[in-house]
MARRO-376365 format. One line per field, with one value per residue (C-alpha): residue in three letters; x, y, z; residue number from 1. Coordinates in Angstrom, 1 decimal, decimal comma, always signed. Layout:
N
resn <- c(ALA	...)
px <- c(X	...)
py <- c(Y	...)
pz <- c(Z	...)
resi <- c(NUM	...)
This chain:
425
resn <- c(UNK	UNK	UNK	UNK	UNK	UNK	UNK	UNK	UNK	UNK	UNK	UNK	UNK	UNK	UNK	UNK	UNK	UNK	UNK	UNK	UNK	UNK	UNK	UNK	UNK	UNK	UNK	UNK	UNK	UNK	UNK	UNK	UNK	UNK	UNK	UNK	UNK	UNK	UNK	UNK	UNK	UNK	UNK	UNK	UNK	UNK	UNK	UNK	UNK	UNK	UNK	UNK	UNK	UNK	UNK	UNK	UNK	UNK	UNK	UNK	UNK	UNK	UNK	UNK	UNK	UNK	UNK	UNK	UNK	UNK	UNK	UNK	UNK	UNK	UNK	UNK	UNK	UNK	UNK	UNK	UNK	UNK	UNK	UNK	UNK	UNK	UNK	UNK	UNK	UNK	UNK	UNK	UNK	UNK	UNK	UNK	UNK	UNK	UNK	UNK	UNK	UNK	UNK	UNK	UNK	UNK	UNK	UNK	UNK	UNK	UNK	UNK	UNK	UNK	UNK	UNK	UNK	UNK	UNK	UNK	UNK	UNK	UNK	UNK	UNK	UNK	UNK	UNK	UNK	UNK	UNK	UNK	UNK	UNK	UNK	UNK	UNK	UNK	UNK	UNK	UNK	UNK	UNK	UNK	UNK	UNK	UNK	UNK	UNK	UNK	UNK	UNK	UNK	UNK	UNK	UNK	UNK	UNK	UNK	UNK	UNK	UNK	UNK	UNK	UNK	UNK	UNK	UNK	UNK	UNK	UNK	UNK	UNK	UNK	UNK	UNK	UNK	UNK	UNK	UNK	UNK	UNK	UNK	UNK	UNK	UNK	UNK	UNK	UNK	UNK	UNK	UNK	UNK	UNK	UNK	UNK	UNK	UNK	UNK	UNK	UNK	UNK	UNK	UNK	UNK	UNK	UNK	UNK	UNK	UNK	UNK	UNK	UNK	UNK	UNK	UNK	UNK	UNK	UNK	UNK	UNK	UNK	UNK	UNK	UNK	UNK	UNK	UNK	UNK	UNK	UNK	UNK	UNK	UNK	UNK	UNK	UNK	UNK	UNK	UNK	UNK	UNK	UNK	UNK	UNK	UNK	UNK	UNK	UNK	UNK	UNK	UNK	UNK	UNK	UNK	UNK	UNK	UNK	UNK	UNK	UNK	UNK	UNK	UNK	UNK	UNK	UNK	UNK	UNK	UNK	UNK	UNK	UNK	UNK	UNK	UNK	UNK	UNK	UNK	UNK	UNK	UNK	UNK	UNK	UNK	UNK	UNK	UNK	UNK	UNK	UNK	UNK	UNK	UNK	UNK	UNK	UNK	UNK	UNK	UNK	UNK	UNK	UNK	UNK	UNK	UNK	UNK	UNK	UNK	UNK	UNK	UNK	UNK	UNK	UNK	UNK	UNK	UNK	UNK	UNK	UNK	UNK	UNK	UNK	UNK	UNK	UNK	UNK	UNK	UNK	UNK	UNK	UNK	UNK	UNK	UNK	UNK	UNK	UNK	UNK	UNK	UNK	UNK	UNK	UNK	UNK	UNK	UNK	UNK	UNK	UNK	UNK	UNK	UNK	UNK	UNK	UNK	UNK	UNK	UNK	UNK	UNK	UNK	UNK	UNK	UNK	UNK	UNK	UNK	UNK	UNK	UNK	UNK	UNK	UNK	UNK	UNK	UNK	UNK	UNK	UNK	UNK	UNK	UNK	UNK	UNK	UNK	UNK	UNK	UNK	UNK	UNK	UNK	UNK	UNK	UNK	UNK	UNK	UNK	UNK	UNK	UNK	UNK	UNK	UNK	UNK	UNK	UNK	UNK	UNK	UNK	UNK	UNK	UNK	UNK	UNK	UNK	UNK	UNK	UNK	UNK	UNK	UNK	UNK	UNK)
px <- c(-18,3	-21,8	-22,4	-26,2	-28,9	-33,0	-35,8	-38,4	-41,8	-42,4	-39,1	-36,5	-33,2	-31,4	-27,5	-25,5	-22,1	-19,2	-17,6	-14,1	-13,1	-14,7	-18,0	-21,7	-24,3	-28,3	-29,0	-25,2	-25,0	-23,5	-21,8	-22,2	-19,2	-20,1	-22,9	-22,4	-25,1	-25,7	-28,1	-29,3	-28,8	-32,6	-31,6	-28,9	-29,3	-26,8	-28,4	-31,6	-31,8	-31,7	-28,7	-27,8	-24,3	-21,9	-17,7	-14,9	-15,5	-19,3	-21,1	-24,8	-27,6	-28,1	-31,3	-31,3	-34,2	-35,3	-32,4	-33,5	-32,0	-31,7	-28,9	-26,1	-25,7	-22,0	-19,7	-18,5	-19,8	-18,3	-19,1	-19,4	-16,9	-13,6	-11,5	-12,2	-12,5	-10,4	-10,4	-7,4	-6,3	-2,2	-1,2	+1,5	+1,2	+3,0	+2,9	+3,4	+3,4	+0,9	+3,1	+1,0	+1,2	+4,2	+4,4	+6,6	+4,8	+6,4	+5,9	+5,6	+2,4	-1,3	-3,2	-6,7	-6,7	-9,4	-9,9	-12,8	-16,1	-13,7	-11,9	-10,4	-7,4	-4,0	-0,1	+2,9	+5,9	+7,9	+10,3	+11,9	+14,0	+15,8	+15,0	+17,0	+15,8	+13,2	+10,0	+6,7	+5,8	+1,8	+1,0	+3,0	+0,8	-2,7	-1,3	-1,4	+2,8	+3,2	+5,3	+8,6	+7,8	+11,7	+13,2	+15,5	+14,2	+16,0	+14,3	+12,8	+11,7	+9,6	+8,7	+11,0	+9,8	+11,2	+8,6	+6,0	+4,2	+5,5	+3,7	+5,1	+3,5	+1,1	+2,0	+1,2	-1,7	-3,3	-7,1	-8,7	-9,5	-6,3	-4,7	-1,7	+1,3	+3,8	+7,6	+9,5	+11,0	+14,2	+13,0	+9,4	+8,4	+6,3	+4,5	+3,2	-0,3	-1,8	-5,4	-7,1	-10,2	-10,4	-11,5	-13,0	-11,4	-9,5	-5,7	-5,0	-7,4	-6,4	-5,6	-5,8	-3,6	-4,8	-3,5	-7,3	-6,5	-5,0	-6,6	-9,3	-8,9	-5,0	-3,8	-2,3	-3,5	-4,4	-4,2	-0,2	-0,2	-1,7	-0,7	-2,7	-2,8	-0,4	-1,3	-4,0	-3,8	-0,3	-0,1	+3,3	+2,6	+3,6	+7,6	+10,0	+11,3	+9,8	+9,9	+8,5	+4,6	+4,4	+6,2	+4,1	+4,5	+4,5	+7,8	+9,4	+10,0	+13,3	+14,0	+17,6	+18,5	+22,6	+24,1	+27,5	+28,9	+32,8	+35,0	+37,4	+40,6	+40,8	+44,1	+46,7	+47,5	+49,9	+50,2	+47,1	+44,8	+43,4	+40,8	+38,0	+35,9	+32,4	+30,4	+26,9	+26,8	+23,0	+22,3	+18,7	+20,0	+23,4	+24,9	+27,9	+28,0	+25,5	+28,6	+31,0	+32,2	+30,9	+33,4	+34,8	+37,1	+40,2	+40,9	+43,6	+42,0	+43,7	+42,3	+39,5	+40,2	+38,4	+35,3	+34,7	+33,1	+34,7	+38,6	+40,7	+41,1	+44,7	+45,3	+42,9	+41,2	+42,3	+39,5	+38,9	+36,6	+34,7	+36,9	+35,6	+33,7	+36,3	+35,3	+31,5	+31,7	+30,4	+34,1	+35,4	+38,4	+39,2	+41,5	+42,7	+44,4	+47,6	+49,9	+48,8	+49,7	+52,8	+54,3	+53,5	+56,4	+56,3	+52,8	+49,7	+49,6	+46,7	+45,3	+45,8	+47,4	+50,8	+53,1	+51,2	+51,6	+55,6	+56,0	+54,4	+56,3	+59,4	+58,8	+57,8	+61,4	+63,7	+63,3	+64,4	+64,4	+60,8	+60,2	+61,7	+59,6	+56,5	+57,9	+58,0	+54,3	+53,6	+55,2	+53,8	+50,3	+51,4	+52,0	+48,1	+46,7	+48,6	+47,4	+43,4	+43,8	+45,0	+46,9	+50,5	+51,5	+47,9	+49,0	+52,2	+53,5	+53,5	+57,0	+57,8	+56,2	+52,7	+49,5	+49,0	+46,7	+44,1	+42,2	+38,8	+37,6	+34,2	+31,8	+29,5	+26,2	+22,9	+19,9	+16,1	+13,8	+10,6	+12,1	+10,9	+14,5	+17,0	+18,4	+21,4	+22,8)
py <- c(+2,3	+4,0	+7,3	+7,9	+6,3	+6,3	+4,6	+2,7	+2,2	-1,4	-2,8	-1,1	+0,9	+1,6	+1,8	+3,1	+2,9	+0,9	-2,4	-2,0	-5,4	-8,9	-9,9	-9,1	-11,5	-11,5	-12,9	-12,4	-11,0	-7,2	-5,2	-1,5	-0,7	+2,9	+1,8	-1,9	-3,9	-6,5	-6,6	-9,0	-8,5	-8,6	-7,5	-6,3	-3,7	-2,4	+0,6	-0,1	-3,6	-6,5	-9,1	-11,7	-10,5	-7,5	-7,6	-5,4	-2,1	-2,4	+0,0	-1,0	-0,4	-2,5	-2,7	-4,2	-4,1	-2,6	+0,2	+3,2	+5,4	+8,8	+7,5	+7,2	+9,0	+8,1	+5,4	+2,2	-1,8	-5,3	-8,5	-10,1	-12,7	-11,3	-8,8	-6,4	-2,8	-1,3	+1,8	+3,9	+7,2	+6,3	+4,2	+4,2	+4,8	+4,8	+8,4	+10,4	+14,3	+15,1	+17,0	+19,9	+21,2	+23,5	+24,3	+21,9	+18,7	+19,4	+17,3	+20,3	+21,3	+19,9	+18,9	+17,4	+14,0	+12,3	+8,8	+7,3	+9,9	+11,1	+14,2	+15,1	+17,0	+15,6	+15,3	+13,7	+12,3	+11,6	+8,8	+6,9	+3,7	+2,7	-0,7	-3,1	-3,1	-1,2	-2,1	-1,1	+0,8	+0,9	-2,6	-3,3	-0,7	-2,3	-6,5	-5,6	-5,9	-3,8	-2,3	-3,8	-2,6	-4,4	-2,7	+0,9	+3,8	+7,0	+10,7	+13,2	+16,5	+17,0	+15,1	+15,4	+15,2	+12,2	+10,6	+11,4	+8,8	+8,8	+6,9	+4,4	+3,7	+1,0	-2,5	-2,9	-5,2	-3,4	-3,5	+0,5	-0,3	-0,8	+1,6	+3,5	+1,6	+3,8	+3,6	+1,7	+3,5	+2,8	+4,2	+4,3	+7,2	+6,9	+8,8	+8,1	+9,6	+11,2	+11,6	+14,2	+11,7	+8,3	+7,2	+3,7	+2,3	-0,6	-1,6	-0,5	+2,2	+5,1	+8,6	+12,2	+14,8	+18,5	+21,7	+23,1	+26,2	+27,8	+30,6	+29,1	+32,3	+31,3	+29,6	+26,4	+22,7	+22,0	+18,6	+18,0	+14,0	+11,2	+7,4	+4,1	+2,8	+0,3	-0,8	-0,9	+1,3	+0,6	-1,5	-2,6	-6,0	-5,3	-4,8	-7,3	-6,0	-4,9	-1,2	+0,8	+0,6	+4,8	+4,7	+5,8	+2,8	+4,5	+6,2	+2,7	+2,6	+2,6	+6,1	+7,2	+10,8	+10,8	+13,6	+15,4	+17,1	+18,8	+18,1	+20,4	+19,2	+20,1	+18,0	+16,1	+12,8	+11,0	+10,2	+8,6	+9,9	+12,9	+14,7	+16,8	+19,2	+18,4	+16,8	+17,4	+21,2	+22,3	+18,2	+17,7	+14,7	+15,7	+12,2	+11,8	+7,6	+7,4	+8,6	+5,8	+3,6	+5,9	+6,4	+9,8	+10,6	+13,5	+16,1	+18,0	+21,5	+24,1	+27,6	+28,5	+30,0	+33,7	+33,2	+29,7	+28,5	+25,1	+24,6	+21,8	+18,6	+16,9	+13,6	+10,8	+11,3	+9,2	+7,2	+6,6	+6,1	+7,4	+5,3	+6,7	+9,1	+11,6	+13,7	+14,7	+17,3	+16,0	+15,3	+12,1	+10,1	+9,9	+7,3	+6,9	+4,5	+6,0	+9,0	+12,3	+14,1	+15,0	+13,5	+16,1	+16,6	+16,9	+15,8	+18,7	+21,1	+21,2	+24,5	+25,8	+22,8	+22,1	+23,1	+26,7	+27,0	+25,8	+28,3	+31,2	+30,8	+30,4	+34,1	+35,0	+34,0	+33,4	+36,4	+36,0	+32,2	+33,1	+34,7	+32,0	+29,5	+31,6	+31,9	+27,9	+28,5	+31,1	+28,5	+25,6	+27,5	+28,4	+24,3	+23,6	+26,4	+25,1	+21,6	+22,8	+24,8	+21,8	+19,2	+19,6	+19,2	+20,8	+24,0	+23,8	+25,4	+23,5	+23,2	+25,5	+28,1	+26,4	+27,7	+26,5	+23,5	+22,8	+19,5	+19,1	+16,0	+15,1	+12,7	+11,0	+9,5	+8,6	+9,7	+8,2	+11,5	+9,6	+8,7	+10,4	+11,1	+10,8	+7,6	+7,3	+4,1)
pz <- c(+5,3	+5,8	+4,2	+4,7	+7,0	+6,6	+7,4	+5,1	+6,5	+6,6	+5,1	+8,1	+7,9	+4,6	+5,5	+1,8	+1,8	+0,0	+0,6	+1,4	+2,6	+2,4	+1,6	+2,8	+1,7	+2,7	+5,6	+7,1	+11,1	+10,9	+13,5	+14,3	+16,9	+17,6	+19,1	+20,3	+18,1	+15,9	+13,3	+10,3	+7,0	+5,5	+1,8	-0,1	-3,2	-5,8	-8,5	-7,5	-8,1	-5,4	-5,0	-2,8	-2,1	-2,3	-2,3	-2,1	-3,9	-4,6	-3,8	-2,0	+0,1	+3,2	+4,6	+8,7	+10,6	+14,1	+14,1	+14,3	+11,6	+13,6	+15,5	+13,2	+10,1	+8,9	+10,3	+10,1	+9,9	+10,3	+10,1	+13,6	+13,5	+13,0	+14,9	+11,8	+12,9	+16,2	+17,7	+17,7	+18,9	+18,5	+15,8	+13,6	+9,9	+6,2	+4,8	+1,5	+0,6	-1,5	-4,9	-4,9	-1,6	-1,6	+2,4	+4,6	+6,3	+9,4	+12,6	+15,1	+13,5	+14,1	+11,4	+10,5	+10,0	+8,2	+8,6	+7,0	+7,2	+10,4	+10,5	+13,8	+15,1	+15,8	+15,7	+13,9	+15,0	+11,6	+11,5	+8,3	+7,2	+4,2	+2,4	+1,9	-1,8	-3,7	-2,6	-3,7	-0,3	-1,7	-2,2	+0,8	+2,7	+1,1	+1,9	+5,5	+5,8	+7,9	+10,4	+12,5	+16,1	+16,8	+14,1	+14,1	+12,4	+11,5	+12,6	+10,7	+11,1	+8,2	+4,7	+2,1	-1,2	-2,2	+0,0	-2,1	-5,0	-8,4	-10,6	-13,8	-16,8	-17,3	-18,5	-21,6	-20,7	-18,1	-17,8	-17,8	-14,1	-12,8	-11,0	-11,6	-10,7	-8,4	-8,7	-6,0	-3,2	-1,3	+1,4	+3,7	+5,8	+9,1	+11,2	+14,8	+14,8	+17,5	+17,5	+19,9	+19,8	+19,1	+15,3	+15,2	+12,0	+10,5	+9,8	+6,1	+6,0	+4,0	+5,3	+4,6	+6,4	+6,1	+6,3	+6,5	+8,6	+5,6	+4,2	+1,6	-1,0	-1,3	-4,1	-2,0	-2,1	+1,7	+1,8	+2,6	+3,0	+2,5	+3,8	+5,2	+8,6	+9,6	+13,3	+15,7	+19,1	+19,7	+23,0	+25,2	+24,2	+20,1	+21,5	+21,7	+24,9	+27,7	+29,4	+32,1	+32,6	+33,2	+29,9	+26,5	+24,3	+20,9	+22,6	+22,7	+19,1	+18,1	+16,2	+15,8	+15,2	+14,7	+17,0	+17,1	+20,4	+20,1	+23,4	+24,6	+26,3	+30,1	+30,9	+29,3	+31,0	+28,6	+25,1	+24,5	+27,1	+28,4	+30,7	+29,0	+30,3	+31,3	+28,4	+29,7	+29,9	+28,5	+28,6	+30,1	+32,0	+33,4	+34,2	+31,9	+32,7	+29,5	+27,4	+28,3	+25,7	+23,0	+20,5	+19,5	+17,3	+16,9	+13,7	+13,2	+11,5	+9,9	+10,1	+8,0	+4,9	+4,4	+3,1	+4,7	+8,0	+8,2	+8,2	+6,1	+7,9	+8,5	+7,7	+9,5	+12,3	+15,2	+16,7	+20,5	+23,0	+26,2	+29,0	+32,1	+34,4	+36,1	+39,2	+40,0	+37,5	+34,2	+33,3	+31,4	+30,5	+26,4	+25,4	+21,4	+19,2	+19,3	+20,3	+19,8	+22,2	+23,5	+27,1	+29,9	+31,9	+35,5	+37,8	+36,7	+39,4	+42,3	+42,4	+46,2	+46,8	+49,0	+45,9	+45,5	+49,3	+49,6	+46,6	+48,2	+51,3	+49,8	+47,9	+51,4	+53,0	+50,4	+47,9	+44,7	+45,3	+46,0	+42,7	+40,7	+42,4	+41,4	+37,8	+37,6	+38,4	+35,6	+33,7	+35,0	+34,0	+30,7	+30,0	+31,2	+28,8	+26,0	+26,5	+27,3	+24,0	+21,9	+23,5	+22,9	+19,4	+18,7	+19,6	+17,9	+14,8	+11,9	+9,7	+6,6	+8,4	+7,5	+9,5	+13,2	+13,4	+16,4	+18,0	+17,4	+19,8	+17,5	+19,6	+16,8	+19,1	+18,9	+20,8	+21,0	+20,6	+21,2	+24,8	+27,9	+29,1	+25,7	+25,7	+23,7	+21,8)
resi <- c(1	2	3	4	5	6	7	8	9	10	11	12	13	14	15	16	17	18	19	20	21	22	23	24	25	26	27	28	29	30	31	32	33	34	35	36	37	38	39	40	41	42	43	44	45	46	47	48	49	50	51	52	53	54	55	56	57	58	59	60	61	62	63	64	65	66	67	68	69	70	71	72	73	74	75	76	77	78	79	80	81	82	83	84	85	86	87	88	89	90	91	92	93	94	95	96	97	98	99	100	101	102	103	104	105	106	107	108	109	110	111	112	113	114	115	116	117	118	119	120	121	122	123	124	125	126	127	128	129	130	131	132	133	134	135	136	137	138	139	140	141	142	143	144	145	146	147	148	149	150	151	152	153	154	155	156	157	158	159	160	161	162	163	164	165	166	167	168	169	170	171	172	173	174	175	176	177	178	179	180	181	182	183	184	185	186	187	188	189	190	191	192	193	194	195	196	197	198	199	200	201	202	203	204	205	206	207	208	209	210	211	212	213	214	215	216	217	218	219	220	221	222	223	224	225	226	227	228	229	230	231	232	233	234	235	236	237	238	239	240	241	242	243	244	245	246	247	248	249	250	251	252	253	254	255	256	257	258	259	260	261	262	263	264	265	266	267	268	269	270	271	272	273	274	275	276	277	278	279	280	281	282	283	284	285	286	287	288	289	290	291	292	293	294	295	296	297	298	299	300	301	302	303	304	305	306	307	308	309	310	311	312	313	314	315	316	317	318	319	320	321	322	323	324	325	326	327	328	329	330	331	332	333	334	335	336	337	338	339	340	341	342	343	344	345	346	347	348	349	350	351	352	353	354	355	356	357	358	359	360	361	362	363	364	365	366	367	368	369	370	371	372	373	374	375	376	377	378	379	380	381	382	383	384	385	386	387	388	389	390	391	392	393	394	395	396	397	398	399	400	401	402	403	404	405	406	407	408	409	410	411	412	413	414	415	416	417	418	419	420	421	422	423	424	425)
């Protein structure tokens, strides 16, 4: 990594910088990406005095010849042989809060992102996912492990503190340059970075996150994260599966953000099934066929006590499932485990159907045969409220004069925020 350029009359171009990976020996081919070239290593010195080679962490002067040293100022340079250095401007990357910045790391926000002598603007998109066993998420970041593109991962909205380092004590035998061990986590936090310009970099190279808009007189530490980049410019060909070519690929991966949706009863159909009302009301995609076979399950709630926002639950909830589509109107078919509900009697009644219109005719001839056929209506009515409240028993009374209890139809899914168009799963 090159922090200062300039020219030397007779010898060439003096490139200072450190090593950060590998090894650079005199006469070794270099590579300067940002501006397509390849140059020969004519002499290598470290504190002013010359060497034949310089390794990871050194820090060295580099002098090539025929470059002229106006043109580049900081930046980066490989060797010429491997696939070193990539340019990114979406990658995915391992993150941790910084302990003294007391503001939220929030993924809504943009932030400037410093990779290398780099800083440009960008985005987040915060994801998670819990190890198996603690692992020691650093010297997993720095041995290039990297990151599952076929794996799940579970959404975030912001960085929790628990993401951040905490560091152990040193072994007992520990040299003075060793670094600080950090405690292992059970759990590694990601971000999917989105660069507003692209940063010519390498896999494992570490990042700041800033919060460098904030006023500079307050008394707040602006840098809010730090992490190490896992993967190169994230391409379709990293996934397991394939997808739609219009389709983003950093929107392919797998991030999970648990849901919860209540379903009211519309219709009672027997003792184990039943017609809800539409599911998909406020939904951006309003096609209810992505809920079938999702499972659901039904509480029996008693009434809130004062003072609290939740009422006591009833014995088990009673799982089921999505069966079926019903209608064009966003209505579905529940079917659970076992009875509970009670047996409707008598077919539902079609609203402006034949029975309305024999009923209405009858008042219309027979009188007061009329009037008790409109009654059976009322009634008939009364029935479909009491099951679209609760569902039978729901609505019911309790014994020993113990408060009413109601349905609550809970639908436990799972949606993929990174998708274009939600995809649940």
């Amino acid at each position: 990594m090159v922090d200062h350029c300039f020219p030397i009359k007779g010898q060439g171009t003096v490139m200072t910088g450190t090593v950060l990976q590998g090894l650079v020996r005199v006469g070794d081919e270099v590579f300067l990406p940002d501006h397509q070239l390849t140059k020969k290593v004519k002499g290598i010195q470290m504190f002013k005095k010359p060497v034949q080679q310089a390794r990871k962490g050194d820090r060295v002067g580099v002098c090539v010849t025929q470059f002229n040293a106006e043109q580049m100022e900081r930046g980066i340079v490989c060797g010429v042989g491997g696939k070193v250095v990539t340019t990114i401007r979406t990658c995915v990357a391992r993150v941790h809060k910084v302990r003294f910045h007391k503001l939220d790391v929030e993924q809504s926000l943009k932030y400037h992102i410093t990779v290398g002598h780099t800083t440009v603007m960008g985005t987040m998109r915060l994801f998670s996912r819990k190890l198996d066993g603690a692992t020691d998420g650093a010297a997993a970041a720095a041995a290039g492990g990297g990151f599952d593109f076929g794996a799940t991962y579970d959404a975030v909205d912001d960085l929790p503190d628990t993401s951040r380092w905490v560091y152990a004590s040193p072994p007992a035998d520990a040299e003075p340059e060793d670094h600080m061990p950090v405690k292992p986590s059970d759990t590694d936090y990601f971000a999917v970075l989105q660069l507003e310009q692209p940063v010519t970099t390498y896999v494992g190279s570490t990042i700041i996150i800033s919060r460098l808009d904030t006023d500079v007189h307050a008394h707040v530490c602006r840098i809010a994260a730090h992490g190490q980049i896992l993967t190169p410019e994230i391409k379709s060909e990293m996934f397991p599966s394939s997808f739609p070519a219009e389709t983003e690929p950093w929107r392919m991966i797998a991030v999970i953000k648990p849901k919860r949706k209540l379903i009211t009863i519309d219709r009672v159909l027997d003792e184990r099934s039943c017609i809800s009302k539409s599911i998909t009301q406020g939904s951006q995609n309003q096609d209810p066929a992505r809920f079938i076979g999702a499972k659901i399950a039904l509480k029996r709630v008693k009434p809130p006590a004062a003072g609290s926002e939740a009422g006591e639950v009833v014995g088990e909830p009673v799982q089921g499932v999505i069966e079926a589509p019903f209608g064009n109107s966003g209505k579905v078919k529940l079917r659970f485990s076992e009875d509970v509900f009670d047996k409707p009697v008598g077919k539902p009644r079609r609203r402006g159907g034949r029975r309305g219109g024999a009923n209405r005719g009858a008042k219309k001839e027979g009188g007061a045969d009329g009037a008790a056929a409109e009654d059976a209506d009322e009634n008939d009515d009364d029935e479909d409220a009491g099951d679209a409240a609760g569902g039978g028993n729901a609505a019911a009374a309790d014994t020993d004069g113990a408060p009413k209890t109601r349905m609550e139809i809970e639908l436990c899914y799972r949606k993929r925020p990174f998708a274009t168009h939600h995809r649940f799963v």
